[in-house]
Phi, psi and omega in degrees: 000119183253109171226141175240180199248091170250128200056039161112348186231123189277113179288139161255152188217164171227115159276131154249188174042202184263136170270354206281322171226302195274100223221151174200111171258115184285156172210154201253202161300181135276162204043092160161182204239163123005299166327306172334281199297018168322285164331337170249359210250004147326301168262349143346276164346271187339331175248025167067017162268151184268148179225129152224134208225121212226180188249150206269136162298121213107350210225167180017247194242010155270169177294148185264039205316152177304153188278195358277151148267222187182152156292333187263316149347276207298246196358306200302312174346284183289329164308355185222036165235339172262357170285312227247353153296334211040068185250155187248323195189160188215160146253129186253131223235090165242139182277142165032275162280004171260354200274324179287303199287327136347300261216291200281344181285273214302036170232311221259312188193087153292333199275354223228004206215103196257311179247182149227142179240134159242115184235131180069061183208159182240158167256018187187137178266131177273276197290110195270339205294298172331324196262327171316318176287314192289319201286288185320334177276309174307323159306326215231356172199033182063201139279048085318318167331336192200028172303310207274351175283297195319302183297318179314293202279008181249333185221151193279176181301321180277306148330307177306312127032271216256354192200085192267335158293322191259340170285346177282311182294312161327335167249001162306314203275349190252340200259298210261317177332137213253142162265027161270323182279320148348289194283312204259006159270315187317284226281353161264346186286311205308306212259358172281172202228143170215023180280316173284000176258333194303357189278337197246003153312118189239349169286176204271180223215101201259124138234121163270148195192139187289151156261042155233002158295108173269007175260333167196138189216166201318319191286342182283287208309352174284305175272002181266310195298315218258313169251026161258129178290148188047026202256147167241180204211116173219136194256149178300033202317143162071027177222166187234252196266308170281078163322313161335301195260355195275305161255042185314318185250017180259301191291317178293356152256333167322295192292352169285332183287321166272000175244348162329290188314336210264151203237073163201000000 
């Protein structure tokens, strides 16, 4: 178990493979680990990238510290965790709220970002009444409170289905999330807002989004896409919010497939 101590908090991370030039750093969901990228990181290797992948603050076996947090909090996070790496720049690849954190990396520490892949993620929360409720249901019932809602809106019906294993692990990882680390990624997911900054992304720019996701959903990744220059955008069939794991060899050639072409 590997951890270091970056802005005040021991982050945990795991590397596979060489860090040394082809780098791809993950970032996770809310409620969830690390663990999320299990499914990618076979082909990845296989393709001669290095991974390195942590647990977001708040979350898994990093620390949970009292809120409030941020989207820019988070971003600085993975930015002072790749200096004590001594990694100079990734390409960096995050779901939903790492998808977020995706977004505030290529504004925030451009110099840290050689691609961005964003995926199943908004640059902005509308139904704030929505994030209220989750947070007062979990305050007030753990996380059980919102496992099975949650496992709904995350893998489609046929999924769950078809992959009874990784929804088990998926609802261990929403079941362990500290309901402090919880409540304080929401209430930074509510209140950011990043439609005025994504314009000023310049690195190149991957967004991906399940079409059956109703938790950020295709037309929010359309518009992320539309206001990062030069970002493409390819929606998912048959996947709902963890595309990642839903659709596991559609997304992992998107993504090999887009840091291929690019010549950095």
């Amino acid at each position: 178990m590997a951890k270091h101590s970056v802005n005040g908090i021991d982050i945990h991370y795991q590397i596979d493979g060489d860090i040394s030039d082809k780098t791809i750093m993950f970032s996770n969901s809310l409620a969830s680990t690390l663990n999320m990228w299990d499914l990618q990181i076979e082909h990845l290797l296989a393709q001669g990238f290095g991974i390195i992948r942590y647990d977001s603050r708040g979350h898994g076996q990093s620390e949970a510290p009292k809120g409030p947090y941020s989207i820019e909090m988070l971003a600085d996070d993975a930015a002072a965790l790749l200096d004590v790496l001594d990694i100079k720049s990734v390409h960096f690849c995050g779901l939903s709220k790492g998808g977020m954190v995706a977004q505030m990396m290529g504004v925030r520490h451009a110099d840290k970002v050689k691609s961005l892949t964003i995926a199943d993620s908004a640059a902005f929360m509308p139904a704030k009444d929505t994030w209220e409720q989750r947070i007062k249901a979990v305050t007030n019932g753990g996380m059980e409170a919102v496992v099975d809602a949650t496992i709904e809106r995350w893998i489609t019906t046929e999924g769950r289905d078809r992959l009874p294993g990784q929804v088990e692990l998926i609802r261990q990882m929403i079941l362990n999330t500290p309901v402090q680390g919880f409540v304080a990624c929401s209430e930074a997911i509510k209140v950011m807002d990043m439609r005025t900054t994504n314009p000023k992304i310049s690195a190149p720019t991957l967004v991906i989004c399940g079409e059956q996701d109703t938790g950020t959903t295709p037309q929010q990744a359309k518009e992320i896409a539309e206001a990062v220059p030069s970002a493409k955008l390819e929606l998912i069939n048959n996947a709902a919010h963890l595309a990642n794991i839903e659709q596991h060899e559609v997304f992992n050639s998107l993504l090999s497939t887009f840091l291929g072409d690019l010549d950095i």
